[in-house]
C-alpha positions as CSV (number, residue, x, y, z in Angstrom):
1,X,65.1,-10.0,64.6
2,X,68.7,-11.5,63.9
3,X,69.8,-7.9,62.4
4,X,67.9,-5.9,65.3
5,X,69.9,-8.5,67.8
6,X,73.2,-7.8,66.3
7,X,73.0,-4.0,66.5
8,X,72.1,-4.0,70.1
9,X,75.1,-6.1,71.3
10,X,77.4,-3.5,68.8
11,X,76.0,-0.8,70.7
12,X,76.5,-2.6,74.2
13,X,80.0,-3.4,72.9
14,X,80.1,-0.1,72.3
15,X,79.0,1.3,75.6
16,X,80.8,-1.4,78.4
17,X,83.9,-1.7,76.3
18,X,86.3,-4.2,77.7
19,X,84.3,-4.4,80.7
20,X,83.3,-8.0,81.8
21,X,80.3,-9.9,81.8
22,X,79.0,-9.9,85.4
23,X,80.4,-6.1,85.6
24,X,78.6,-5.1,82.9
25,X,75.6,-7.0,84.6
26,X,75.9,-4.9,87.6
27,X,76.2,-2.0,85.8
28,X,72.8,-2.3,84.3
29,X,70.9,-3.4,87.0
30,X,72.4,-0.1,88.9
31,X,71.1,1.8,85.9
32,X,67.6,0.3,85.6
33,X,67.1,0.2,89.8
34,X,68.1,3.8,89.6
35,X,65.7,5.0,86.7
36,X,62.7,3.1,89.2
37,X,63.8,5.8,91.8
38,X,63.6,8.4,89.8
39,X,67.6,8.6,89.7
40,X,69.0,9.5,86.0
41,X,72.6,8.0,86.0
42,X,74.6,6.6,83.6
43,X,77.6,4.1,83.9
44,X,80.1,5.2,82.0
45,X,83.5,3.0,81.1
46,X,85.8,1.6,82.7
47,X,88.9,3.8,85.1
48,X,92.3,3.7,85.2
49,X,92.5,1.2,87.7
50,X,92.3,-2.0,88.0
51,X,88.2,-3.1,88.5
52,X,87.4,0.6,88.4
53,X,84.8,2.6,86.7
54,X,82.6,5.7,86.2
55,X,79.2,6.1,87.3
56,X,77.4,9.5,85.5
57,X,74.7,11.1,87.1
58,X,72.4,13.4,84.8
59,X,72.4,16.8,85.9
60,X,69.9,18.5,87.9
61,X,69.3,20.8,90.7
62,X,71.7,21.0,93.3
63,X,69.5,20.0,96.5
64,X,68.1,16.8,94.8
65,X,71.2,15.7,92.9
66,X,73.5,15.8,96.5
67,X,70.5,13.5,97.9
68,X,70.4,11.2,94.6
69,X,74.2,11.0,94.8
70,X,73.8,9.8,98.4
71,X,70.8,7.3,97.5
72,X,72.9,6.0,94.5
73,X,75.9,5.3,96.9
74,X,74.0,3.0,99.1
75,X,72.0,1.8,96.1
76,X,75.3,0.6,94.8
77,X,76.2,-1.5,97.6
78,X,73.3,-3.1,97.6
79,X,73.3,-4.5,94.5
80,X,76.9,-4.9,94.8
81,X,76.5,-7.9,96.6
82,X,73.7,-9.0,94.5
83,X,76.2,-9.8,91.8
84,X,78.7,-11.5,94.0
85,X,81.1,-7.7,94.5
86,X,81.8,-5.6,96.6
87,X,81.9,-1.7,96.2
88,X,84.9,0.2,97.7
89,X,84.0,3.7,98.1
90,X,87.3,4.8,100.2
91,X,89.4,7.5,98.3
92,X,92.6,5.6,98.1
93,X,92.1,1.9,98.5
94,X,95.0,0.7,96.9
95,X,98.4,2.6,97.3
96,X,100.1,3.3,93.7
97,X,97.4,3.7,91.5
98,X,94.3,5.4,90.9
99,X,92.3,6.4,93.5
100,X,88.3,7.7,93.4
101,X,86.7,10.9,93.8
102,X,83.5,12.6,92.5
103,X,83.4,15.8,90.0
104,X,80.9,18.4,90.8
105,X,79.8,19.7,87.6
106,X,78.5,23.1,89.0
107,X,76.8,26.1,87.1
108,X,74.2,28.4,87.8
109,X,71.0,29.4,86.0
110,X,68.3,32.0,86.3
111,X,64.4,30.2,87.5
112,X,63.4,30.8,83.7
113,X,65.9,28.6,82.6
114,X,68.7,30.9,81.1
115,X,72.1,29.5,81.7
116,X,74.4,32.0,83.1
117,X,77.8,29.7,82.3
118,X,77.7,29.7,79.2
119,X,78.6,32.3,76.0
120,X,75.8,33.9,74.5
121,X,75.0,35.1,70.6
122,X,75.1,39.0,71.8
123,X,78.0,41.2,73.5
124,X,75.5,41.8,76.4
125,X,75.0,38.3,76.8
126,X,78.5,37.4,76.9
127,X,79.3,39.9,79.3
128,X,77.0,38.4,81.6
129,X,78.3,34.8,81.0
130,X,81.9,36.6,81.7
131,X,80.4,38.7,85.1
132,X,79.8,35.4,86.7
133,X,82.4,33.2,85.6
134,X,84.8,36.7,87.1
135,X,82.6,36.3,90.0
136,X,83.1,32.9,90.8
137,X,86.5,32.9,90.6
138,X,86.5,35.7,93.0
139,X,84.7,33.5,95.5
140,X,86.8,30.9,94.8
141,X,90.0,33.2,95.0
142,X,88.8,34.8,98.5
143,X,87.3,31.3,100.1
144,X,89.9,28.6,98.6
145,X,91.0,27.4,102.0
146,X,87.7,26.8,102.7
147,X,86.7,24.9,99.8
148,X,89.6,22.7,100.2
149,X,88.1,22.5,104.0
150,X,84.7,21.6,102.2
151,X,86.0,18.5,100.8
152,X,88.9,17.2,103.0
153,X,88.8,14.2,104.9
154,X,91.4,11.7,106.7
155,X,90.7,9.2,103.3
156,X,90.4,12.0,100.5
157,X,93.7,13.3,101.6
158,X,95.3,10.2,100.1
159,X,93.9,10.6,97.1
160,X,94.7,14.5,96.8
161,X,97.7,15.1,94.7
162,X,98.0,11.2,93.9
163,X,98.3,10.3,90.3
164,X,94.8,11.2,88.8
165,X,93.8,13.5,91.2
166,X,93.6,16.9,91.7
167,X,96.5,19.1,94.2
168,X,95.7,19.4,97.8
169,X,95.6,23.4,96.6
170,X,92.9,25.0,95.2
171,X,93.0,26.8,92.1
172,X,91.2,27.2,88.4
173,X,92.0,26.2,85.1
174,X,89.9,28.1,82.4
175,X,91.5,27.3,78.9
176,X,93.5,29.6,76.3
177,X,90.4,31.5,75.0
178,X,88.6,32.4,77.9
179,X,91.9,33.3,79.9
180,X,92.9,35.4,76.7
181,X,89.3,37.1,76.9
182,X,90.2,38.0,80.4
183,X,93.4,39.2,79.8
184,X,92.3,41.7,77.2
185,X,89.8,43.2,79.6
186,X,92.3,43.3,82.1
187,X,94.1,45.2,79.4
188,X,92.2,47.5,78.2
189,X,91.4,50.8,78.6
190,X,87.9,52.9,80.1
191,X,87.2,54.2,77.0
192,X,87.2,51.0,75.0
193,X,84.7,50.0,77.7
194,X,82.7,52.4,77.0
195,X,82.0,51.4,73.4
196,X,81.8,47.7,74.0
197,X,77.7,48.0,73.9
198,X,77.8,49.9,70.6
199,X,80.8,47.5,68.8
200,X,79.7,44.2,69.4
201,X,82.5,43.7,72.0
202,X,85.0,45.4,69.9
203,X,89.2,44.5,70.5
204,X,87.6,41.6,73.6
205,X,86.1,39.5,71.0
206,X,83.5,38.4,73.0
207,X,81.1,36.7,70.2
208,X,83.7,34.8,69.3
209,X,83.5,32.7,72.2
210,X,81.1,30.2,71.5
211,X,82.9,29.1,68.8
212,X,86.4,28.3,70.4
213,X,85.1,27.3,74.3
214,X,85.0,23.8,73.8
215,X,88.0,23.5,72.4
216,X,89.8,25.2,74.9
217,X,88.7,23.8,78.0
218,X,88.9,21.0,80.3
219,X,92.7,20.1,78.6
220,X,94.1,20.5,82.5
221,X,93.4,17.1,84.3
222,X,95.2,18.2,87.6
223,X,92.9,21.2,88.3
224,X,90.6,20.7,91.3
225,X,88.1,23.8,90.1
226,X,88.4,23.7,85.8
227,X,86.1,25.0,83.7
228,X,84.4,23.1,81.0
229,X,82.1,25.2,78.3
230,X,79.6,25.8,80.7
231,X,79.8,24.7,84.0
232,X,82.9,24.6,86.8
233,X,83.6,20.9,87.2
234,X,85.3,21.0,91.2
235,X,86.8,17.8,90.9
236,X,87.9,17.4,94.5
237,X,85.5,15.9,96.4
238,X,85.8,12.2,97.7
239,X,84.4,9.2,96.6
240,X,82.8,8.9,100.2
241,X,81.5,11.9,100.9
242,X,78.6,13.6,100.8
243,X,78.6,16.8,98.2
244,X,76.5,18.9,100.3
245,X,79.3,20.0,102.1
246,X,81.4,21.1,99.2
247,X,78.1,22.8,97.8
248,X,77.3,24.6,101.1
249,X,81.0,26.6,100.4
250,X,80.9,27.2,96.8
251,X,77.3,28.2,96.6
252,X,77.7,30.6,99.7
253,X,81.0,31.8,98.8
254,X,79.5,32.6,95.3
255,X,76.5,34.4,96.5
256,X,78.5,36.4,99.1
257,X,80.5,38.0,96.0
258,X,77.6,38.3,93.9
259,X,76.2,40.5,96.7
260,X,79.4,42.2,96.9
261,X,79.2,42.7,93.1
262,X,75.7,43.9,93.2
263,X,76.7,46.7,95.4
264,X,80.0,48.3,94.0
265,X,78.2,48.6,90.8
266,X,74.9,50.0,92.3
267,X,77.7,52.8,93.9
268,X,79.2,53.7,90.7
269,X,75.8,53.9,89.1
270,X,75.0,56.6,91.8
271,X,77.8,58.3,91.4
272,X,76.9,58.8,87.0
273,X,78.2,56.1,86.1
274,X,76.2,54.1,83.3
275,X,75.2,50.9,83.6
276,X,77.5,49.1,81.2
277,X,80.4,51.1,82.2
278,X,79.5,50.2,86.0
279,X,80.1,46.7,85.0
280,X,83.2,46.5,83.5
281,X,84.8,48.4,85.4
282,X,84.5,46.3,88.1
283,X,85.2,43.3,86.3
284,X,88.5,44.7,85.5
285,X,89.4,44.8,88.9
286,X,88.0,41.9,89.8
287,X,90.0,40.3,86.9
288,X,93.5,41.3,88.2
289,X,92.6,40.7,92.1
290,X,91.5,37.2,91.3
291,X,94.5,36.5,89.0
292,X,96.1,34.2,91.5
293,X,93.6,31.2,91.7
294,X,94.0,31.1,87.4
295,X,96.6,28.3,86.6
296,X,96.7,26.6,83.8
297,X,100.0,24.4,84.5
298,X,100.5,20.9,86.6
299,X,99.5,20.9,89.6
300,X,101.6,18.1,90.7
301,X,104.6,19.9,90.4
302,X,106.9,21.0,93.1
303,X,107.4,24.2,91.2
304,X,103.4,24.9,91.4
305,X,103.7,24.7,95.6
306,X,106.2,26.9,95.7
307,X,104.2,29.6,93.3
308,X,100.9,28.9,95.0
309,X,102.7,30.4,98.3
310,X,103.9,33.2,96.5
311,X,100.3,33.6,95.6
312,X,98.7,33.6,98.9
313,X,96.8,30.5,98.0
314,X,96.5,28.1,101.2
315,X,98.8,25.3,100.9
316,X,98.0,23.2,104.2
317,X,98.1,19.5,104.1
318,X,97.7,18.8,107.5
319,X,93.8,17.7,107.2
320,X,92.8,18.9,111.3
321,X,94.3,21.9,110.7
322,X,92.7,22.8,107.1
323,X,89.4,22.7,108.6
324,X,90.4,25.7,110.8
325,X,89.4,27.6,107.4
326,X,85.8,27.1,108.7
327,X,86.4,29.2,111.6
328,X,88.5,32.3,110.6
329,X,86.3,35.5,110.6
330,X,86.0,35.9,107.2
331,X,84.2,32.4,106.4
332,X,81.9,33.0,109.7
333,X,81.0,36.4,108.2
334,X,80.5,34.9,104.5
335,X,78.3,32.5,106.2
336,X,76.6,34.3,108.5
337,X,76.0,37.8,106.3
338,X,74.4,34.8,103.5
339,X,72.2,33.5,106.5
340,X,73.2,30.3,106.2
341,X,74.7,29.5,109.0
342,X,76.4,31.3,112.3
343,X,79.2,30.4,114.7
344,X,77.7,28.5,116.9
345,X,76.7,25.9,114.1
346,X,80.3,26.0,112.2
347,X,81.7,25.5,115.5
348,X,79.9,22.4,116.2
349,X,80.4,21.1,112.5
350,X,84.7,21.8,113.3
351,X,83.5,19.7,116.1
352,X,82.0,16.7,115.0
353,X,85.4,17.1,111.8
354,X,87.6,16.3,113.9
355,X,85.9,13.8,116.0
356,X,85.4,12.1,112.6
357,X,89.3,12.7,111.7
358,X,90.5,11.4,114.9
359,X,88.1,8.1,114.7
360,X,89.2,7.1,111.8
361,X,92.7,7.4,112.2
362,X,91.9,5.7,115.3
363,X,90.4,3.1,113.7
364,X,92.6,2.0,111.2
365,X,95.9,2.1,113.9
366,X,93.5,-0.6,115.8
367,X,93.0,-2.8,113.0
368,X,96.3,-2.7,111.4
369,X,97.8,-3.5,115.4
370,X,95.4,-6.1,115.2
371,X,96.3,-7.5,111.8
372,X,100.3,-7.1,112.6
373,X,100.0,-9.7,115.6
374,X,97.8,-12.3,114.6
375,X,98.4,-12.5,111.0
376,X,101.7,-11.1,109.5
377,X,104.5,-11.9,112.5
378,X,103.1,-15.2,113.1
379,X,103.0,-15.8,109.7
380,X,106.3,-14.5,109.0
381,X,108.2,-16.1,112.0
382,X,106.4,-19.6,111.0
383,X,108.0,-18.8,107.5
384,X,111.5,-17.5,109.4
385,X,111.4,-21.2,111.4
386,X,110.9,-22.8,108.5
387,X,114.0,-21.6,106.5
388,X,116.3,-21.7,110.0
389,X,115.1,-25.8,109.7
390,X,116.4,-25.9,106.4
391,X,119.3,-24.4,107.1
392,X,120.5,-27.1,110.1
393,X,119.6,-29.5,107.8
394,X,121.3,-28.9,105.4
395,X,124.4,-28.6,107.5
396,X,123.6,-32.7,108.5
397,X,124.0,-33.3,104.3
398,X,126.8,-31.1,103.5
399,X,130.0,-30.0,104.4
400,X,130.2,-26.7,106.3
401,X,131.3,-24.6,103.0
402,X,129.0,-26.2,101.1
403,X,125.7,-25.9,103.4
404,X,126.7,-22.2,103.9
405,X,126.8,-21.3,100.3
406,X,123.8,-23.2,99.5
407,X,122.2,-21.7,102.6
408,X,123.3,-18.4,102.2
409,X,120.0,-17.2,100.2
410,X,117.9,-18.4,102.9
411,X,120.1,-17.4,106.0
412,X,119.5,-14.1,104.0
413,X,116.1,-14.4,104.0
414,X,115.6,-14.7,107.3
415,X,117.7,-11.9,108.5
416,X,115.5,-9.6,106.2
417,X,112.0,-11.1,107.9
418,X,113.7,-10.9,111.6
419,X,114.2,-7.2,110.8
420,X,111.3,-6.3,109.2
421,X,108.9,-8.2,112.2
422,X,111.4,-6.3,114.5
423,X,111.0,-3.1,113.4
424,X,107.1,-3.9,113.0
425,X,106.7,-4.8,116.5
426,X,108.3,-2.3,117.6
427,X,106.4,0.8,116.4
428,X,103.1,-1.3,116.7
429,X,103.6,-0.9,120.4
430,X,105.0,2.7,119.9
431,X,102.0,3.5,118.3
432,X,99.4,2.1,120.8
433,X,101.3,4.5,123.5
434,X,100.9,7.4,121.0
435,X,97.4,6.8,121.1
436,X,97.2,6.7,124.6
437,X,99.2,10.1,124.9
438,X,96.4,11.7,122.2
439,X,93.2,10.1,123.8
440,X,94.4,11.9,127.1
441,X,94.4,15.2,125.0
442,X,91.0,16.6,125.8
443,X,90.9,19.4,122.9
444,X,89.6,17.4,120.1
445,X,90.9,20.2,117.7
446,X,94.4,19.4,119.2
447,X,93.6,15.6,119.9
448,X,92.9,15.4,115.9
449,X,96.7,17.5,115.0
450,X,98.2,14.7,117.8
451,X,96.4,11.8,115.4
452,X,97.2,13.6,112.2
453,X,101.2,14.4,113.8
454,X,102.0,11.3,115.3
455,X,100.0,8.4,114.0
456,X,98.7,8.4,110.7
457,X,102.5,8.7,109.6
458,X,103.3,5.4,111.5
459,X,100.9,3.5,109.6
460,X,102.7,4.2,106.4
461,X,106.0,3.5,108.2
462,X,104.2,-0.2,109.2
463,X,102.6,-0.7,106.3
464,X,106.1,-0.5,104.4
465,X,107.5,-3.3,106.2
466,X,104.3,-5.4,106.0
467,X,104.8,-4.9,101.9
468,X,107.7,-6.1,101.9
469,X,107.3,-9.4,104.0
470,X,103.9,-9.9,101.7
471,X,106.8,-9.7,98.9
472,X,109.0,-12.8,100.9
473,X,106.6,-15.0,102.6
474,X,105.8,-18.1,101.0
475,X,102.2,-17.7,99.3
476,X,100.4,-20.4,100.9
477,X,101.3,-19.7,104.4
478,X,100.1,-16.5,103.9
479,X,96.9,-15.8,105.8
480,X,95.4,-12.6,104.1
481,X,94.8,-11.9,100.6
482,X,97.9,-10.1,98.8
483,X,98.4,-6.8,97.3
484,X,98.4,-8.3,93.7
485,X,95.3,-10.4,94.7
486,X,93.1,-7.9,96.0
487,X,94.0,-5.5,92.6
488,X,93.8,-8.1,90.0
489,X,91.3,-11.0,91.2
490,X,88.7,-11.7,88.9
């Protein structure tokens, strides 16, 4: 019993790590309440940040894993405040450090079960497994203003090309071995295509990829669509949001260019050309068309934006106009030749966007106008009176050289707080007008840009000057918690 006890806490050392007590308390309850549902997750470890950690679901199909994930999500909450917390599922909570997102592990498989992701034991099978992976980087190639429409939002584009997170542009990692097996059919010639079938993949080394694929993937953290072994893991998505819309994209995107596929082989075969021959040859074109979406660099870098333009790939950041991709003719053809969805239906889902863009935006100015007038001037200019007392008192003990250089800190001081609550103030009323001007705007396409424009960056400009009089004012006259408070607080 003693020996039987000790091994389970090992292993539960094991599995929460550092985690603490009441965390780890939480975390199992999830798990267990989960499992009642008929909701296989796991949590993981814990993040980067501070309080942060991972939550695993196990994988299934995509339909029920997008409702699970939702279920889960308002599961968590729930039993959140069971145990005394509360979960944050907003993007970018905290400014400066990690924020949180979900990673769509996404691969595709036939209705008997064969996996069509991952390297097989024959040539033919790993020329299928290379066919679709070619094939969905076409889709993702063709439709990557889109997919970064599928997943942006006014809280997800904080988190987007912040620290852990993926670039605001879409592209695809794939790892040395498979980029080199796509490079050498890029390569090579028709007639070495036409012996792949009898030479067990001859000069492409096809059955040597099960062997090297997991050691070659998944090494580029800052890709928003990598591959890993045997699945795409699209790790853009928000923490908020619902997948469904990020599936939608990628899985009609992906079966628009498998239709595609289907027919510019089925030509070639009419025209003589065998099967096998059919294939590759348009995989080899497929191969150097779709080149641009392949990086394997950082993505944070300055030098990757300015390459990603040179490549054609969209590089909006501007979140009302990114989910114009929805509406350009070749998305409402991709959805509408799939029969998923027509114009009228993407129009009203634009619609209801940037209704959603513009409310929270809308939102947030409210409360922070709110916060800025009954909390952190007062506040502040209590603080502020408090020092100019000190200061005339001091003048009553000392002589007028001595009070000013023992005064001079705090005279100091409150110079710095009557400029920061000045320029706070000010832009607080400059941004309530600025709403008024967009709320008269009756485009909500063009009311969202106006939001987006001229008063999302006001907030930041605000929120600056509040950080640093959180930095000056005393501690216990502060009202709200601080920065440092809300991050580390156990």
């Amino acid at each position: 019993m003693g020996h039987e006890a000790s091994k389970n806490q090992q292993l539960e050392d094991h599995y929460f790590g550092a985690i603490p007590t009441r965390v780890a308390a939480f975390m199992k309850d999830l798990e267990i309440q989960s499992l009642e549902l008929g909701i296989p997750v796991k949590t993981r470890h814990n993040e980067v940040a501070p309080n942060q950690f991972e939550l695993a679901p196990i994988f299934e199909e995509c339909n029920l894993a997008v409702d699970h994930n939702m279920l889960v999500m308002s599961l968590m909450r729930k039993i959140a405040r069971n145990h005394g917390f509360r979960v944050l599922l907003h993007e970018k909570p905290f400014k400066g450090v990690n924020g949180s997102g979900k990673h769509n592990n996404w691969s595709l498989g036939t209705d008997t079960g064969v996996l069509l992701m991952a390297p097989g034991k024959t040539s033919e099978e790993n020329l299928r497994f290379i066919t679709f992976v070619v094939n969905t980087l076409m889709a993702v190639y063709h439709h990557n203003g889109l997919l970064k429409a599928s997943i942006m939002s006014a809280t997800n584009s904080h988190r987007l090309g912040a620290h852990e997170a993926p670039p605001a542009i879409i592209s695809s990692f794939l790892g040395s071995q498979l980029s080199k097996v796509l490079d050498h059919i890029e390569e090579s010639k028709a007639d070495e295509f036409m012996s792949l079938s009898d030479k067990l993949g001859l000069k492409l080394d096809i059955p040597q990829i099960p062997e090297l694929l997991i050691d070659n993937t998944d090494r580029n953290r800052t890709s928003p669509f990598a591959f890993t072994g045997n699945r795409f893991e699209f790790r853009a998505p928000g923490s908020e949001s619902n997948c469904a819309s990020a599936m939608i994209a990628l899985n009609t995107a992906v079966a628009e260019q498998l239709m595609i596929f289907k027919k510019e082989v089925d030509e070639l075969i009419e025209k003589g050309e065998p099967k096998m021959s059919a294939i590759l040859q348009i995989i080899r074109k497929y191969i150097k068309i779709c080149k641009p979406i392949r990086f394997d660099g950082n993505g944070y870098s300055d030098e990757w934006k300015e390459e990603a333009k040179r490549r054609g790939l969209d590089c909006e950041t501007s979140c009302p106009l990114i989910f114009d991709n929805y509406m350009k003719p070749e998305t409402i053809k991709m959805f509408e030749s799939t029969g998923v969805m027509n114009r009228k239906e993407l129009e009203a889902r634009n619609e209801v966007k940037w209704e959603m863009y513009v409310k929270k935006i809308q939102i947030e100015a409210r409360v922070l106008g709110d916060l800025v007038m009954n909390h952190i001037v007062p506040v502040a200019t209590e603080y502020q009176t408090k020092l100019v007392d000190n200061v005339y008192k001091m003048k009553s003990i000392f002589s007028d050289d001595e009070a000013n250089s023992l005064s001079a800190e705090n005279i100091a001081i409150i110079k710095e707080i009557a400029e920061h609550t000045a320029y706070i103030k000010e832009n607080v009323d400059a941004m309530v007008e600025a709403r008024k001007v967009a709320n008269r705007i009756e485009s909500i396409r063009e009311r969202a840009i106006a939001y987006h424009d001229n008063i999302a960056p006001m907030l930041e400009l605000i929120r600056y000057h509040i950080d640093k009089l959180e930095l000056i004012v005393d501690d216990r006259m502060w009202t709200l918690p601080k920065y440092r408070e809300l991050l580390f607080i156990r």
